[in-house]
C-alpha positions as CSV (number, residue, x, y, z in Angstrom):
1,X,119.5,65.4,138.6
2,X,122.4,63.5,139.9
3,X,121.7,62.2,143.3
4,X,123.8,63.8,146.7
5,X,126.0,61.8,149.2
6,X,126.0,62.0,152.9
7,X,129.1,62.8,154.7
8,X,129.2,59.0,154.9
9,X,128.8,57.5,151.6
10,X,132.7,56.2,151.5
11,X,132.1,54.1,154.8
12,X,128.8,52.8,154.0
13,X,130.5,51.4,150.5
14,X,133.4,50.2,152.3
15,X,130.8,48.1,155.3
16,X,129.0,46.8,152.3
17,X,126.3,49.0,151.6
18,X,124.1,48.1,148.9
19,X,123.3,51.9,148.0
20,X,120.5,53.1,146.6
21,X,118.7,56.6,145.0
22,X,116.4,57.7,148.7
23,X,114.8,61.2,149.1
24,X,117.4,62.9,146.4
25,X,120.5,60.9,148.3
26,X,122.3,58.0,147.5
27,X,121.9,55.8,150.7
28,X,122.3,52.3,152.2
29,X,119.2,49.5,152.2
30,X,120.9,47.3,153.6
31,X,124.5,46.1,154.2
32,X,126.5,43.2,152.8
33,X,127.1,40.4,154.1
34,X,124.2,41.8,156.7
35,X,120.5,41.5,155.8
36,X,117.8,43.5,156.0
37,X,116.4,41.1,159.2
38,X,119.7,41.1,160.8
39,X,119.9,44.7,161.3
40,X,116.2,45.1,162.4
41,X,116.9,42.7,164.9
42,X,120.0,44.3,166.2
43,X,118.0,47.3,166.8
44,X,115.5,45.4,168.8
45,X,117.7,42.9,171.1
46,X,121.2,45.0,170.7
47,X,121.7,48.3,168.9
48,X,121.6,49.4,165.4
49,X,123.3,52.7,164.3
50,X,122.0,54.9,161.0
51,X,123.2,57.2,158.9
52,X,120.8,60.0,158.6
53,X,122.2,62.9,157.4
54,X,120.0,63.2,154.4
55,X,117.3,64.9,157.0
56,X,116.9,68.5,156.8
57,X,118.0,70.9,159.7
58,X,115.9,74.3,159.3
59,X,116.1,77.0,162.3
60,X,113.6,79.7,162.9
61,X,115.7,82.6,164.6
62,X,114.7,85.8,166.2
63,X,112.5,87.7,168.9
64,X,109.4,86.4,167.2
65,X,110.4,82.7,166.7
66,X,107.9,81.7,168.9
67,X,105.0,83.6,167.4
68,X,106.2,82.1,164.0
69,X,106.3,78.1,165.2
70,X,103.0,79.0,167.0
71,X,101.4,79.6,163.5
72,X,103.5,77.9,161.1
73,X,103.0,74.1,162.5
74,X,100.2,72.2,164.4
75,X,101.7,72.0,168.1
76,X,101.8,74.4,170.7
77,X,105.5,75.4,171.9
78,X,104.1,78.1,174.1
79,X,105.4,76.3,177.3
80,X,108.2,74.1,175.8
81,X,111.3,74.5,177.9
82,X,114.8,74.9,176.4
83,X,116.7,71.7,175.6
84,X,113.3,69.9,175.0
85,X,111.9,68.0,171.5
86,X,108.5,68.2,170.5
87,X,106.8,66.6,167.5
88,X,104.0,68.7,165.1
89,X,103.4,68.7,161.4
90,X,103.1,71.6,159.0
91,X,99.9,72.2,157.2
92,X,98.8,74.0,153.9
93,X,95.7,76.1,153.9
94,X,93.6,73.1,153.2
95,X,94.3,71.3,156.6
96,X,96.6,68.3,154.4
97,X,100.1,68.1,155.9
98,X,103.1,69.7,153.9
99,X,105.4,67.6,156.4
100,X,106.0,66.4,159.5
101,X,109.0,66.7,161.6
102,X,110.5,67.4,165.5
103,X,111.3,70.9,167.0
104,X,114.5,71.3,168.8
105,X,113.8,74.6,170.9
106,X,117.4,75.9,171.9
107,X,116.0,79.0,173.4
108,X,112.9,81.5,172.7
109,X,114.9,82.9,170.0
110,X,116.2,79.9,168.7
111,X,114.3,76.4,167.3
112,X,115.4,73.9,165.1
113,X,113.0,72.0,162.7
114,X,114.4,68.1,162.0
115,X,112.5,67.9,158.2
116,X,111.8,65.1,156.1
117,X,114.7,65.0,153.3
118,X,112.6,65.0,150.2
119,X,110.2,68.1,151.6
120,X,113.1,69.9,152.7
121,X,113.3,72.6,150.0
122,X,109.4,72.2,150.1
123,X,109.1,73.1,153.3
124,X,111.6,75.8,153.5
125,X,110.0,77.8,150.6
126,X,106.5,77.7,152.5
127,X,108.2,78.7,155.8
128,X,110.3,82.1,153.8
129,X,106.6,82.8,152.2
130,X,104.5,82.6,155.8
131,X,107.7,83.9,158.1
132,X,106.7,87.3,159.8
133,X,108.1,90.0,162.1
134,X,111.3,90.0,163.7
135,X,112.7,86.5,162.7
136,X,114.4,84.4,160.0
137,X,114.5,81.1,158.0
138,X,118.2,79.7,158.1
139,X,118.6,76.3,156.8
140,X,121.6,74.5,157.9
141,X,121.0,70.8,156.6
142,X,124.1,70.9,154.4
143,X,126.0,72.2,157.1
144,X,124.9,69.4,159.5
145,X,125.4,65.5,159.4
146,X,122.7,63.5,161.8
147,X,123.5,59.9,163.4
148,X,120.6,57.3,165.0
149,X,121.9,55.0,168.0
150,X,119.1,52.9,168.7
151,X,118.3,50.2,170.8
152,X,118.5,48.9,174.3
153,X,122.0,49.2,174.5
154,X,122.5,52.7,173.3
155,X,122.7,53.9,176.2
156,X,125.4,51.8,177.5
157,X,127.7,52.6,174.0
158,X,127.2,56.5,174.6
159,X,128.4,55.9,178.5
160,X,131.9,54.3,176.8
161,X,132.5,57.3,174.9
162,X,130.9,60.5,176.9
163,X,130.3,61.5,180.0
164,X,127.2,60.2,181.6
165,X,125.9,63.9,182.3
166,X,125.9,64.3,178.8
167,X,123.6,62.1,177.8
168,X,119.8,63.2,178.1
169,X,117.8,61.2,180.7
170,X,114.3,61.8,179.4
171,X,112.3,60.9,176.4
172,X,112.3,63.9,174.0
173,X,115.2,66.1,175.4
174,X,117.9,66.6,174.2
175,X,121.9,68.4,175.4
176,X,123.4,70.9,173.2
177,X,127.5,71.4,172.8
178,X,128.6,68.0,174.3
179,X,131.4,66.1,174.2
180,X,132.2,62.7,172.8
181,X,135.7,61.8,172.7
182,X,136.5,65.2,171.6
183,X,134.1,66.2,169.2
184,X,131.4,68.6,170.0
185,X,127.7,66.9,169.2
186,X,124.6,68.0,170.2
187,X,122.6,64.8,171.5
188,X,118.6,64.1,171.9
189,X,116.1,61.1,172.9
190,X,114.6,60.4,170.2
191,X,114.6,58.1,167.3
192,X,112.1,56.5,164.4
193,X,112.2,53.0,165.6
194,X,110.2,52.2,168.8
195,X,113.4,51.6,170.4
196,X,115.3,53.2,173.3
197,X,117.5,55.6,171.6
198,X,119.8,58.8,170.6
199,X,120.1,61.3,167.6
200,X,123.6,63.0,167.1
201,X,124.0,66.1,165.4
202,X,127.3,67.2,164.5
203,X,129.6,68.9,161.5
204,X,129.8,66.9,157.9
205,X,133.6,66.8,158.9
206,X,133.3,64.7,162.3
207,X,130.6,62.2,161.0
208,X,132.5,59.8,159.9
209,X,134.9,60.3,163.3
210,X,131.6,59.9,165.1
211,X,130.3,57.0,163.0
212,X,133.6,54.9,164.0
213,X,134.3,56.1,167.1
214,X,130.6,54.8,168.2
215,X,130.7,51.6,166.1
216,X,134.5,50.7,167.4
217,X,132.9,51.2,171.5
218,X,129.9,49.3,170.7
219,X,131.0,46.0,168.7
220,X,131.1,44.3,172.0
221,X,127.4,45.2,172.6
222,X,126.2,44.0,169.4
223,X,126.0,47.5,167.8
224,X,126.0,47.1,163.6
225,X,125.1,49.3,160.8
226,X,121.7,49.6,160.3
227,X,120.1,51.1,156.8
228,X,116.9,52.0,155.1
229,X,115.0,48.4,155.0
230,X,115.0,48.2,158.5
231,X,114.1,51.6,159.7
232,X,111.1,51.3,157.6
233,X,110.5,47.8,158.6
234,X,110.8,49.3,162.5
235,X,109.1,52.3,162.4
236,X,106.1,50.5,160.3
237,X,106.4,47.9,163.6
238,X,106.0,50.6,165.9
239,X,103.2,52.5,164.5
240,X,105.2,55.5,163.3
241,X,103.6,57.4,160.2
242,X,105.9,58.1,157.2
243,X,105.5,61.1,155.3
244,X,104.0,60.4,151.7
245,X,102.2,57.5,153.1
246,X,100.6,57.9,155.6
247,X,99.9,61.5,155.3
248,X,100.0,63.8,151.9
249,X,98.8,67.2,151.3
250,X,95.1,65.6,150.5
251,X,95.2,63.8,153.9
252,X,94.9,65.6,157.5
253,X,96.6,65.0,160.6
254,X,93.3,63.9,162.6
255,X,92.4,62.0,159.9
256,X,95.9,59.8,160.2
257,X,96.1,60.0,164.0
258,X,97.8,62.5,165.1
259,X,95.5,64.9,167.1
260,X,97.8,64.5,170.1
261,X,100.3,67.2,167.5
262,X,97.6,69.6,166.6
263,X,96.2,71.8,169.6
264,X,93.0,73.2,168.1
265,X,93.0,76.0,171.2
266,X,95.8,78.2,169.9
267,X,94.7,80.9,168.6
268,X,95.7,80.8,165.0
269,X,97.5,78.5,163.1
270,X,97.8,77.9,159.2
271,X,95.2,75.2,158.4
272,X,93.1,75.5,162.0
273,X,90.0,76.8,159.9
274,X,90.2,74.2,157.2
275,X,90.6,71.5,160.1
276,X,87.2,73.2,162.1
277,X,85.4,73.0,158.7
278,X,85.7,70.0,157.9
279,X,84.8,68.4,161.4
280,X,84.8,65.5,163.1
281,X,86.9,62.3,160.1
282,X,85.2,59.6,158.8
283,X,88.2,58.0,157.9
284,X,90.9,56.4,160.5
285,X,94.5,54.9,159.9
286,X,94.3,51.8,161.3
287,X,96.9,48.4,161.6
288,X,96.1,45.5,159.8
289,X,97.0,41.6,160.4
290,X,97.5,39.7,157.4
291,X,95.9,36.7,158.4
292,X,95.7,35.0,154.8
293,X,98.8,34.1,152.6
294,X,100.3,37.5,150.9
295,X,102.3,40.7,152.2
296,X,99.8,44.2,151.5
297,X,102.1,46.7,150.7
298,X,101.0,50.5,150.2
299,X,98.2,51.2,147.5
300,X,95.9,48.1,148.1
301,X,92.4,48.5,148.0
302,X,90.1,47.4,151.2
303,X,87.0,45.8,151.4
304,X,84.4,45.4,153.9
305,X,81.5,42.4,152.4
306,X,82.5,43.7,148.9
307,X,82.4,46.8,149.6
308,X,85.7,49.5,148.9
309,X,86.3,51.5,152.6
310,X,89.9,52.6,152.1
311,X,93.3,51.7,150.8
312,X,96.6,50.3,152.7
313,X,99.7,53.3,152.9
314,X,102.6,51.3,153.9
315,X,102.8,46.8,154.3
316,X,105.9,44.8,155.0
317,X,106.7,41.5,156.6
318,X,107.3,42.3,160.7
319,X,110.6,40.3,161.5
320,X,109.3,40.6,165.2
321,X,106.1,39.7,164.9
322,X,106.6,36.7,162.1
323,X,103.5,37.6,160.1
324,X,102.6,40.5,157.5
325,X,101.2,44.1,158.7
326,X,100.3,47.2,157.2
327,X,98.8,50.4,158.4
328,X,95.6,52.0,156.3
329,X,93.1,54.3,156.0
330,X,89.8,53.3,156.2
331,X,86.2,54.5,156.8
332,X,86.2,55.2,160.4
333,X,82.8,52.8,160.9
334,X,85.2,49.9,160.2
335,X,87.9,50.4,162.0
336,X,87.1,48.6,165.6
337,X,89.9,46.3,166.6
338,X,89.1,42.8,165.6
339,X,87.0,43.7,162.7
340,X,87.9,41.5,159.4
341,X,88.6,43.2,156.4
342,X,89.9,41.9,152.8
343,X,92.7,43.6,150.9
344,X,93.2,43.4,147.3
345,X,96.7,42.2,146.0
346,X,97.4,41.3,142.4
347,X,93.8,40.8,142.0
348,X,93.5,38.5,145.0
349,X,91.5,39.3,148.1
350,X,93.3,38.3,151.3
351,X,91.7,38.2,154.5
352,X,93.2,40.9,157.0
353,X,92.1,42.2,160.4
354,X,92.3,45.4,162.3
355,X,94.5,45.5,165.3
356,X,96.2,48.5,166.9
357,X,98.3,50.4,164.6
358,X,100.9,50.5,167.4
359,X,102.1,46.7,166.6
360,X,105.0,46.5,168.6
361,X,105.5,48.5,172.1
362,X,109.1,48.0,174.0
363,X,109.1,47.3,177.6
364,X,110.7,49.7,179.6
365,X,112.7,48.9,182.0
């Protein structure tokens, strides 16, 4: 199979995009003559701005939408307001997570899941064969192209090309139907990088508009392109769980971290039962500190005085930080913050140590 192209594929080639097969799309890693450490570190000190229209856009439509993303995913959207953005994942029967993704509610009849590219056919098929009552599946990713400001001076960029008013104010909100120099986007606080930031949606036609309209405004604020190396080297910083990593169908959400998305007193939900029966974990996602010589990347076993506890699910070298990290899941008895732990690379144990999987937090201002 023949890999897609975003609305955006021309520009990236012509800004030097080393492109590369990513979730069934050809992409950018990185950008010529840019590097991989030069974008991350836009994003931190400046502003970086993604394509990522590869990301799916499914709505759940109809009088019973509610009822339906009350049993469908983990979260609770009983009191969520209109215009608000709320994070969950999805599970199968056995309590392991099919995906994991952020609801857009536009009103009590309208809601818009923000999927993971490669489970978006996935998760659509398990959504038609669990949808009930008066409501429908409608999936609109091809129909929809999705841009990522980020960085502290996103917000400054946006005020050059929209109306203040326009922008949301608050952390997970988002406006519907704006303008921005003429072409309607709908705009939310939110992003995958630890960064103050936005997410545009708008038509496949106006992306590329959108894409120069928002890098021309912000060259004199350090805005660049920004591709796949460092969004995964930013969201690894900031403690953000990737899909296929750090959670799979065999692993659970409390099991990973992310009880704060699964509210156990609903009522129902698919995968509630399998989550009460198997209790309390024993295992914990935890960050690690490489503090020998060696990067752990995903897939490396860890040791505890010889003994296996767990494996690494994503590793990289933190441009902020200056040293390697990586984030893993290990038995929970070991995973106190401080303890020292080995990982096994190439055959080589290297000394490692847990620290909060949250490696890098941004100062608000």
């Amino acid at each position: 199979m023949s890999e897609l192209k975003t609305p955006l594929y021309d520009a990236h080639v012509a800004r030097g995009g080393k492109m590369v097969p990513f979730a069934g799309y050809l992409l950018p890693v990185t950008y010529k003559p840019s590097s991989l450490m030069i974008e991350h570190e836009a994003v931190r000190e400046k502003a970086g701005l993604f394509d990522v229209s590869h990301m799916g856009a499914i709505f759940i439509l109809g009088k019973d939408a509610l009822a339906n993303v009350n049993y469908l995913l983990s979260n609770d959207f009983t009191n969520m307001e209109d215009g608000q953005v709320r994070y969950t994942v999805m599970l199968n029967d056995h309590g392991g997570v099919i995906d994991d993704f952020i609801v857009y509610k536009y009103s009590i009849e309208t809601y818009m899941l923000v999927v993971n590219a490669a489970n978006r056919h996935k998760d659509g098929k398990w959504i038609k064969e669990h949808i009930f009552g008066e409501c429908q599946m409608d999936d609109r990713s091809d129909e929809t192209a999705i841009l990522a400001l980020q960085g502290p001076s996103s917000t400054d960029i946006l005020k050059k090309v929209m109306n203040s008013a326009d922008i949301p104010a608050k952390y997970y909100r988002f406006n519907e139907k704006v303008q921005l120099q003429g072409i309607t986007v709908d705009i939310s606080q939110t992003g995958y990088t630890g960064e103050m930031g936005y997410e545009l949606y708008m038509t496949p036609e106006n992306a590329v508009k959108v894409w120069d309209i928002l890098l021309d405004a912000g060259a004199d604020l350090g805005l660049i392109p920004a591709a796949l190396g460092a969004r995964d080297t930013l969201r690894l910083e900031a403690g953000m769980p990737l899909y296929g990593h750090e959670m799979t169908e065999e692993i659970s959400p409390l099991e990973t971290g992310l009880k704060f998305a699964v509210k156990m007193q609903k009522d129902d939900f698919i995968g509630k039962h399998a989550l009460e029966e198997k209790g309390e974990p024993t295992i914990k996602r935890v960050g690690l500190k490489v503090t020998g010589k060696g990067i752990v990347r995903e897939q490396a076993t860890i040791f505890a005085d010889g003994q296996e506890i767990g494996y690494s699910t994503s590793g990289t070298h933190s441009p902020t930080l200056g040293y390697p990290i990586a984030m893993a899941l290990i038995n929970k008895e070991f995973a106190e913050i401080g303890t020292t732990l080995e990982a096994e690379v190439r055959g080589r144990r290297i000394p490692v140590e847990v620290v909060s999987s949250m490696f890098y937090k941004r100062e608000k201002k």
